[in-house]
DOPABA-417538 format. One line per 3 residues: number of its first residue (from 1); their letters; for each residue x, y, z of C-alpha. Coordinates in nm, 2 decimals. Layout:
N
NUM> a> X:Y:Z  ...
//
This chain:
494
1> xxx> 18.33:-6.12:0.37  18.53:-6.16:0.69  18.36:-6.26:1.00
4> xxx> 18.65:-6.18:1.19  18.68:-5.93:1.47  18.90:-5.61:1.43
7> xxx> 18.97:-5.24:1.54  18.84:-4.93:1.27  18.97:-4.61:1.35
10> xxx> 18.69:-4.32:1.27  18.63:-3.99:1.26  18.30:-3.77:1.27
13> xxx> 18.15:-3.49:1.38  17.86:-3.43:1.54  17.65:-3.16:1.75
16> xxx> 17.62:-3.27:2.16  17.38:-3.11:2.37  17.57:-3.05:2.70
19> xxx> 17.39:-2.98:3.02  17.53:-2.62:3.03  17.38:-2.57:2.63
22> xxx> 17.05:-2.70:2.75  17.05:-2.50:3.03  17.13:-2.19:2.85
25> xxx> 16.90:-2.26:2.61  16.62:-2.32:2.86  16.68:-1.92:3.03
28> xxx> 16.69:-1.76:2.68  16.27:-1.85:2.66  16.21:-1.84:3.05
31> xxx> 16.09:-1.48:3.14  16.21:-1.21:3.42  15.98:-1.41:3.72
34> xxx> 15.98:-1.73:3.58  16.39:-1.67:3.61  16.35:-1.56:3.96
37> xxx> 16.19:-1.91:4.08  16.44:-2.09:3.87  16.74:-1.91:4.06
40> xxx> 16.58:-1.97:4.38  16.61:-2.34:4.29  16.99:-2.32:4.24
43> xxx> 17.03:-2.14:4.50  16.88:-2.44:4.74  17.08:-2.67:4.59
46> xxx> 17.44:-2.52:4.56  17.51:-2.34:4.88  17.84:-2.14:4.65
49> xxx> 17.57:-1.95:4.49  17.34:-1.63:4.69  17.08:-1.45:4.52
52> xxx> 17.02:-1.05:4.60  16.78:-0.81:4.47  16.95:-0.52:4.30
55> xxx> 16.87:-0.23:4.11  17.13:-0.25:3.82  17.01:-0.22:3.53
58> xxx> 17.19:-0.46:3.24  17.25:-0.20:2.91  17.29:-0.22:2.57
61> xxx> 17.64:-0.22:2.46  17.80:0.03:2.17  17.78:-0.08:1.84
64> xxx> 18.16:-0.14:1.82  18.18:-0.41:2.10  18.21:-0.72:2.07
67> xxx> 17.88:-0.93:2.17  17.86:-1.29:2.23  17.63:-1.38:1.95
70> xxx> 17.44:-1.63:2.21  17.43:-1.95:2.36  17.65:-2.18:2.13
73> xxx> 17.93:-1.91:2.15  17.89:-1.96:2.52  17.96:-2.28:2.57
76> xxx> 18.21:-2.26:2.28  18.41:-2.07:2.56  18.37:-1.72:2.39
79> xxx> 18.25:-1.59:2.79  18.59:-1.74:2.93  18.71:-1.38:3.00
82> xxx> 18.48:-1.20:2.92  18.53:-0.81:2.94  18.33:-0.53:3.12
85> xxx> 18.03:-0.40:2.90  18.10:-0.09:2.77  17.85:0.22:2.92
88> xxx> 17.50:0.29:2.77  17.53:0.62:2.52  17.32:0.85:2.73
91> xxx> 17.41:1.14:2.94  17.35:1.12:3.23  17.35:1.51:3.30
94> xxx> 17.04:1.50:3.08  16.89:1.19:3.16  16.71:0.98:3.39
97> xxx> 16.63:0.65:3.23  16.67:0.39:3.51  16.33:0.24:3.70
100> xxx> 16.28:-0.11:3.85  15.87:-0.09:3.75  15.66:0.11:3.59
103> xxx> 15.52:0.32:3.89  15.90:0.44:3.94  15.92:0.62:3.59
106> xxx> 15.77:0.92:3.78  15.66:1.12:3.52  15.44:1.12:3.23
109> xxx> 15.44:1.06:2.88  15.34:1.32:2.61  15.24:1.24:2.26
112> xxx> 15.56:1.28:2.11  15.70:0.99:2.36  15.94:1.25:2.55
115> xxx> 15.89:1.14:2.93  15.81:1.44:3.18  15.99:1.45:3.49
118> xxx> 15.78:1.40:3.81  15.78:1.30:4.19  15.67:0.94:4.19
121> xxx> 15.50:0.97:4.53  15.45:1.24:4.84  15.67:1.34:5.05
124> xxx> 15.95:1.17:4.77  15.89:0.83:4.89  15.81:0.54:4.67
127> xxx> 15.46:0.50:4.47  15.21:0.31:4.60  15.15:-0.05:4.46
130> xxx> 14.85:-0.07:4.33  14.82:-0.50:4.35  14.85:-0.47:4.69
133> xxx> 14.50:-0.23:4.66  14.28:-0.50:4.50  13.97:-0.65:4.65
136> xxx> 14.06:-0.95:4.86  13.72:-0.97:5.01  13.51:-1.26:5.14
139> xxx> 13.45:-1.50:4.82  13.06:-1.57:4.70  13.02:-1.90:4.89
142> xxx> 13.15:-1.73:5.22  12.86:-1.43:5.13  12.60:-1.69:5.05
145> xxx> 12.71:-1.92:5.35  12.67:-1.59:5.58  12.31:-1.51:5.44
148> xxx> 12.21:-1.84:5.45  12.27:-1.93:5.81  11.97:-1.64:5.86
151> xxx> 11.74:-1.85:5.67  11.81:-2.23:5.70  11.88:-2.45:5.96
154> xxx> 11.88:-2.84:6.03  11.84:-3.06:5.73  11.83:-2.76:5.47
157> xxx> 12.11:-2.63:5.62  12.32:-2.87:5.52  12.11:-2.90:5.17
160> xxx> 12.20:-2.55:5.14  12.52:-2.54:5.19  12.56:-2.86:4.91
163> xxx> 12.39:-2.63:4.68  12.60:-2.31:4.75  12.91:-2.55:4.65
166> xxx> 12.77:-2.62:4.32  12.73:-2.22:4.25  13.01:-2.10:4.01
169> xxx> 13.21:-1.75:4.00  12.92:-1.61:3.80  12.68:-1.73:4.01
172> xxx> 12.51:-2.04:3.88  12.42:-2.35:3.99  12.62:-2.59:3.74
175> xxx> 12.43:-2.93:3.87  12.06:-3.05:3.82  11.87:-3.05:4.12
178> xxx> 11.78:-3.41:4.09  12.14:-3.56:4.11  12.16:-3.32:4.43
181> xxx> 11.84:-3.54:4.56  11.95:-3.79:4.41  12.36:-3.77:4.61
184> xxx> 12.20:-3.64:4.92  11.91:-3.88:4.95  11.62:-3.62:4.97
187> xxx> 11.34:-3.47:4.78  11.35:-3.35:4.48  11.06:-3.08:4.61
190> xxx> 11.31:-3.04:4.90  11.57:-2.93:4.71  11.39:-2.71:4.50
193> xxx> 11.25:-2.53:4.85  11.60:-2.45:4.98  11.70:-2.39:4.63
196> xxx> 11.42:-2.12:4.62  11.52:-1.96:4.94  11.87:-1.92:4.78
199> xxx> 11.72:-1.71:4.54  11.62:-1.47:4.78  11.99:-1.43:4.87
202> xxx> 12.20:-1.11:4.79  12.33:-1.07:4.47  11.98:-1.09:4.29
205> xxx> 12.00:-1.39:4.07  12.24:-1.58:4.24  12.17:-1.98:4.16
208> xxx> 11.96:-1.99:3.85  12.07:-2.23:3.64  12.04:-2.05:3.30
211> xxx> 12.05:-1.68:3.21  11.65:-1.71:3.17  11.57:-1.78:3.52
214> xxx> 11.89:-1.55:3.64  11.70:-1.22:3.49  11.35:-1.36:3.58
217> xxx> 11.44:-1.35:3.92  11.61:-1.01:3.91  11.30:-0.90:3.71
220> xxx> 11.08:-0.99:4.01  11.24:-0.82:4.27  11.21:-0.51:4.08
223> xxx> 10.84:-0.60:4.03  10.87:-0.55:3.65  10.80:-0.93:3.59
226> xxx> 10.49:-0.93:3.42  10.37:-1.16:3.13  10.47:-0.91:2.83
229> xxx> 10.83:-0.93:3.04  10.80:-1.34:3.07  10.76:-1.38:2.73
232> xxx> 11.04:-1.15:2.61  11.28:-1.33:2.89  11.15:-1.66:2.79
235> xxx> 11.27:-1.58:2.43  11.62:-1.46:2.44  11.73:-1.66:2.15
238> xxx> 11.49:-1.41:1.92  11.61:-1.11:2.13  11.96:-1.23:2.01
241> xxx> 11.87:-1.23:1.68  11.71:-0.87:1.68  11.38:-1.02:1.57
244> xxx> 11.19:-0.74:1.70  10.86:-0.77:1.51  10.80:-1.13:1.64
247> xxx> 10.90:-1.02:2.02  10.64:-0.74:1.96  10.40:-0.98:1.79
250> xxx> 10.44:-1.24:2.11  10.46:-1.02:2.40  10.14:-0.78:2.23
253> xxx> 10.35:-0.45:2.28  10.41:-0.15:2.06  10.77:-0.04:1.98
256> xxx> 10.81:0.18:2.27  10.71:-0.09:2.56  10.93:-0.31:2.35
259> xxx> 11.20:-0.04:2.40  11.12:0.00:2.79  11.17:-0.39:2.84
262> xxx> 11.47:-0.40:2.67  11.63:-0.11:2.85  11.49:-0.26:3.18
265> xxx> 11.69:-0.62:3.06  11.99:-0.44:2.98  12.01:-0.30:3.36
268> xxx> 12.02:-0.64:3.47  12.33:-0.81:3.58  12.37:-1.15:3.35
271> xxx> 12.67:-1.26:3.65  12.57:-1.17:3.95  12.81:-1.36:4.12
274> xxx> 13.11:-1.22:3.91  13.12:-0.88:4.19  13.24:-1.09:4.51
277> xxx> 13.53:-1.26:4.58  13.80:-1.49:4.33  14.16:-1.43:4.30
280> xxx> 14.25:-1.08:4.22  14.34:-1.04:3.83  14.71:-1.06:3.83
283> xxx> 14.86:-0.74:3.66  15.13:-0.89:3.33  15.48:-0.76:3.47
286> xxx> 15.71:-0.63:3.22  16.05:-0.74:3.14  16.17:-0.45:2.98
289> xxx> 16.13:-0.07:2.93  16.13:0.13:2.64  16.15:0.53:2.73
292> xxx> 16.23:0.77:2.48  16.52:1.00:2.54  16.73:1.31:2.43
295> xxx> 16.98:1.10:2.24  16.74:0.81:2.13  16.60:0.52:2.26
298> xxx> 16.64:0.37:2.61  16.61:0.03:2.65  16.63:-0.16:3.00
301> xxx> 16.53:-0.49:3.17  16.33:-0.51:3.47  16.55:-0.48:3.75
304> xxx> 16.25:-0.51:4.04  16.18:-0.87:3.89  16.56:-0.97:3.76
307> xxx> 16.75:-1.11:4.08  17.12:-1.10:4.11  17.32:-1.40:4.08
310> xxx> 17.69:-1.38:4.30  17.94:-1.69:4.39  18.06:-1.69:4.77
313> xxx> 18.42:-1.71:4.68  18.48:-1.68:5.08  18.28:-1.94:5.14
316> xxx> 18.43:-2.15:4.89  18.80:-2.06:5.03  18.66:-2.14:5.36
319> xxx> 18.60:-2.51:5.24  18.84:-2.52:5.01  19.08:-2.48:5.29
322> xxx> 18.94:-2.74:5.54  19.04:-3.09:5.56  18.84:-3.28:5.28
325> xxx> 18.86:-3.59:5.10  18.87:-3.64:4.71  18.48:-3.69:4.69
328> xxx> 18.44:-3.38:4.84  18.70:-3.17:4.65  18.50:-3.30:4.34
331> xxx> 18.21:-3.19:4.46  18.30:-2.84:4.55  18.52:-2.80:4.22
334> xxx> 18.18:-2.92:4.03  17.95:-2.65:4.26  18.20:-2.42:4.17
337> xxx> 18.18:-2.49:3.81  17.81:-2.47:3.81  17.81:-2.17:3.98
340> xxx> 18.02:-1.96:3.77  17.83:-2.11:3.44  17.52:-2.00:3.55
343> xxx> 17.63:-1.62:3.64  17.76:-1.63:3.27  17.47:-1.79:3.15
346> xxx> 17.27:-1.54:3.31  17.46:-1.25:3.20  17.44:-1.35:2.84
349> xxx> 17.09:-1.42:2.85  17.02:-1.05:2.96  17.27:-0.94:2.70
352> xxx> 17.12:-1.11:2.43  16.74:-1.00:2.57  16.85:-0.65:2.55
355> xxx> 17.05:-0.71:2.21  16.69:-0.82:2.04  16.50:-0.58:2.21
358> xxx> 16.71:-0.31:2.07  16.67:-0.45:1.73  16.28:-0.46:1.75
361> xxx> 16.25:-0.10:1.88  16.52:0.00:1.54  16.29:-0.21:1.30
364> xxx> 15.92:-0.07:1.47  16.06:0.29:1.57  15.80:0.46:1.32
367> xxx> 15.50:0.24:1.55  15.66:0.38:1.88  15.66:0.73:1.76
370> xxx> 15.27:0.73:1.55  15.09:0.41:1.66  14.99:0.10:1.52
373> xxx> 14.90:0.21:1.19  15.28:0.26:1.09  15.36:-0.08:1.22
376> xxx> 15.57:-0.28:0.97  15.57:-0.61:0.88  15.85:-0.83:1.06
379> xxx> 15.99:-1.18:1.09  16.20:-1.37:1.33  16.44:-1.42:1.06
382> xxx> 16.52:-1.07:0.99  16.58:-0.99:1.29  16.80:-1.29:1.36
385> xxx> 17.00:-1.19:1.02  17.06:-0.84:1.18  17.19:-0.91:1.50
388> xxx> 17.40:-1.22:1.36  17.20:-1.50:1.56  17.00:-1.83:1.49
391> xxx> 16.65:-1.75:1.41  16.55:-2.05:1.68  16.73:-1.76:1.98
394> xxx> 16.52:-1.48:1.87  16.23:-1.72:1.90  16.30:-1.84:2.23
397> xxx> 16.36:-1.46:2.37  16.08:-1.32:2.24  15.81:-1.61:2.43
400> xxx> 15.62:-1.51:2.70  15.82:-1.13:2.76  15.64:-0.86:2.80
403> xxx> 15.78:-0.41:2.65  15.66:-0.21:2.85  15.63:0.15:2.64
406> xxx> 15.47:0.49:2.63  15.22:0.31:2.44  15.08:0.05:2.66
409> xxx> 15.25:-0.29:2.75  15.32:-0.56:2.45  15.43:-0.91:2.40
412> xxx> 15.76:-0.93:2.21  15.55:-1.12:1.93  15.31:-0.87:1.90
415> xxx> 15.59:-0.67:1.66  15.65:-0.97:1.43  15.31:-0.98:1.21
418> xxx> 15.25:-1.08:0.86  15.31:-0.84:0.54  15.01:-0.72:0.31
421> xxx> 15.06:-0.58:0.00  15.00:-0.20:-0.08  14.75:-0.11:-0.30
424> xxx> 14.96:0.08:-0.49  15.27:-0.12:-0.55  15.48:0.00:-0.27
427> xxx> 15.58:-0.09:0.07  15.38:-0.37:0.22  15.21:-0.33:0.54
430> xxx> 15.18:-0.47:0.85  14.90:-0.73:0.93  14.77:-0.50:1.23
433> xxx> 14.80:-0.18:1.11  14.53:-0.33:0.85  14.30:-0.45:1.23
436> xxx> 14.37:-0.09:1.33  14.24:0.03:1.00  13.93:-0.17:1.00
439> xxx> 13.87:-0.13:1.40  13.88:0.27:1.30  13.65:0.24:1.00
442> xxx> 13.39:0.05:1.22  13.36:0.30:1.54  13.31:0.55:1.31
445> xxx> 13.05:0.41:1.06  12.75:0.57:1.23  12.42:0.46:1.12
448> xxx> 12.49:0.33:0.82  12.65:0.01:0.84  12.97:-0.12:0.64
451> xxx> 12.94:-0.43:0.47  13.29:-0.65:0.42  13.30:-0.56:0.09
454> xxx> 13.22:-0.15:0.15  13.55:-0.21:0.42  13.73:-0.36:0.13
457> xxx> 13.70:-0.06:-0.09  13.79:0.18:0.15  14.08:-0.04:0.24
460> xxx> 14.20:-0.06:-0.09  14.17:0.36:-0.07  14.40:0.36:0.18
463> xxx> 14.61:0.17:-0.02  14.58:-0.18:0.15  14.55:-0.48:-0.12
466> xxx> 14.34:-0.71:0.08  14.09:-0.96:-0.05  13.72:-0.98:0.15
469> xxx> 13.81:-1.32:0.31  14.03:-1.17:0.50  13.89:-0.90:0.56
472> xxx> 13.60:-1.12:0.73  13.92:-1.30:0.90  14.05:-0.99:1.02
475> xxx> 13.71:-0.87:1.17  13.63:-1.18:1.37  13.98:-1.19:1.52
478> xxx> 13.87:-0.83:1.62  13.57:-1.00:1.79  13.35:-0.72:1.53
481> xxx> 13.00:-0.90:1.44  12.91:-0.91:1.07  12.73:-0.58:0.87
484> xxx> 12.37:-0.82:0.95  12.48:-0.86:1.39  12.61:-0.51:1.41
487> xxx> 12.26:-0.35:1.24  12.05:-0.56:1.46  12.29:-0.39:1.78
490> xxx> 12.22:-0.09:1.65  11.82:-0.17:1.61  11.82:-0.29:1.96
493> xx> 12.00:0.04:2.12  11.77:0.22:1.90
//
């Protein structure tokens, strides 16, 4: 073996992961507002690039044009020229299938999906946004802090307002009162005073430190907290369990006094503090619409949260122009460069969003014309297969985007479900359409309550071939109780 140095001459191949690839890849999973703060970070740092708001909506192309087939292709230099998208096939004489959110759609949709024409606000202005509506009132410290200033002062005060701190959302304290003495250097019979004048606070409840003492205290201020109604409160794991007979036994009441206290707990509010203040609940946006239309389906992205990406080519000749060293003609040719890759990149990204949307809606047409029952079973890698892409791209577009349809608003993973196989040999069934199935049988059992294996038969009637495990799988994910919870609900609303 020679020890001596000397030159080889190889050749291999191997797959690089260039910046523009990554980034590429990294917008195909990121959705419509997550874009929007992503753009707004390129924007600060190339000044070549300005972002605008627009209203056009990106469309699918005809079947006969050519379609980058993703990301790869991209940087393979398939978007180097790339032509202008060929129009949507709808007529526009007929239709009007072009909204930038949900509240501009206008009209209303029937059962048959067919969208009815409609002003979307008076006087033809826009409609009004219903976010800007919600609740942003005072929080349930600043209540409790405003009530308790009435009733405290001095050294509870500032007892109190430790204690108010400690209350959750729902309204209970979530620290024992003796590391509060303990922290503060007080009492423990202090604390407990101010904690007791907290009590008396509005909401009811507000401060007990278990659901117990929260409906005891609501109990007393509606002077129904006797010692039958102590007892029954004091035993909420049996009340739980629909043990009625040992409730009646222990609190020495018949069945309709045990009726009356139950109805009287079920008035009571188990989070008081759950009605005041928090961050409004934040309404899912939708990246895409699905209307249906004379001539088919309509499919669009959401052009209300889908900024528009444009290069300043005058600003660029403007610098371009001017004296400039070769550091700084490096640098603008590279700002340059990045701008225009990340127009293209955004343009194919919304391409290939609206080129596997439009796949979904083909595969699942019969569940957006009849409902979840005729939803079929569907993988990433049939859909990938059909639209010519890696099954890793459809995965990646379909995370965290959101269809917004005549039926309600859905994840793009909610149409890729598991297959069951038919009862009777033929085509296997989607994996929800069986939850439907077993959600309907449930609401309508009436008094007489389905066990798993009853469900099973009449599962396998309706010609799903489904074992009882997962039935009992299939129920819990439902959040449904068991045959035993559900007839003790039903003994308690009796």
């Amino acid at each position: 073996m020679s020890l001596a140095p000397r030159l080889d001459l190889r050749q291999s191949q191997s797959l690089v992961m260039t910046p523009q690839l990554q980034q590429a890849i990294k917008l195909l999973a990121l959705s419509n507002l997550e874009i929007e703060g992503f753009i707004a970070e390129e924007v600060e740092k190339n000044p070549l690039l300005e972002a605008a708001q627009t209203n056009e909506i990106v469309r699918p192309e005809r079947a006969e044009a050519p379609d980058p087939a993703g990301a790869d292709e991209l940087v393979a230099g398939s978007a180097a020229g790339t032509a202008a998208a060929e129009p949507l096939d709808l007529d526009y004489a007929t239709e009007s299938h072009q909204q930038d959110s949900v509240a501009d759609g206008g009209g209303s949709f029937d059962g048959g999906l067919s969208m009815t024409g409609g002003a979307t606000g008076s006087m033809g202005g826009e409609a009004p946004d219903l976010d800007a509506l919600a609740d942003t009132g005072a929080t349930l410290a600043d209540h409790l802090f405003a009530q308790a200033g009435a009733v405290v002062s001095g050294g509870d005060w500032f007892i109190a307002q430790h204690l108010i701190d400690q209350i959750d959302e729902a309204g209970y304290l979530t620290v024992p009162l003796l590391d509060v003495a303990t922290r503060l250097g007080v009492a423990l019979a202090r604390v407990e005073q101010v904690l007791a004048l907290i009590h008396t606070l509005d909401p009811t409840g507000v401060g007990a430190r278990d659901l117990a003492e929260c409906l005891a205290l609501q109990a007393k201020e509606a002077d129904r907290y006797d010692p039958c109604m102590a007892k029954l409160i004091a035993n909420l794991d049996w009340l739980a369990r629909g043990d009625l007979a040992r409730l009646k036994r222990l609190c020495g009441v018949d069945d309709e006094d045990m009726a009356d206290m139950i109805r009287e707990l079920r008035g009571y509010d188990p989070k008081p503090g759950c009605r005041y203040g928090g961050e409004p609940a934040q309404a899912v946006t939708p990246d895409l619409f699905v209307v249906r239309t004379v001539a088919g389906w309509g499919i669009e992205l959401n052009g209300a949260t889908l900024p528009r990406v444009l290069v300043n080519r005058r600003y660029y000749n403007e610098l371009s122009t001017g004296p400039q060293d070769k550091s700084s003609k490096a640098w603008l040719s590279d700002a340059l460069a990045s701008a225009n890759w990340l127009v293209k990149a955004l343009d194919q990204r919304q391409r290939t969003i609206i080129k596997v949307a439009t796949e979904i809606v083909k595969q699942q047409e019969a569940f957006f014309l009849h409902g979840v029952a005729h939803l079929k079973p569907l993988t990433l890698a049939r859909v990938a297969d059909a639209i010519e892409m890696h099954e890793s791209t459809v995965s990646r577009v379909t995370s965290n985007k959101y269809l917004s349809c005549a039926r309600g608003q859905f994840e793009l993973k909610y149409f890729f479900t598991s297959a069951i196989q038919a009862a009777d040999g033929g085509d296997a069934v989607s994996a929800e359409a069986v939850k439907a199935a077993i959600r309907s049988l449930i609401a309508t059992e009436g008094t007489k309550i389905l066990s798993d294996d009853t469900l099973v038969d009449l599962l396998n009637a309706k010609g799903f071939d489904i074992a009882r495990r997962t039935v009992a799988k299939y129920r819990e994910a439902l959040g449904i109780g068991s045959s035993v919870q559900r007839r003790r609900q039903r003994a308690l609303e009796g």
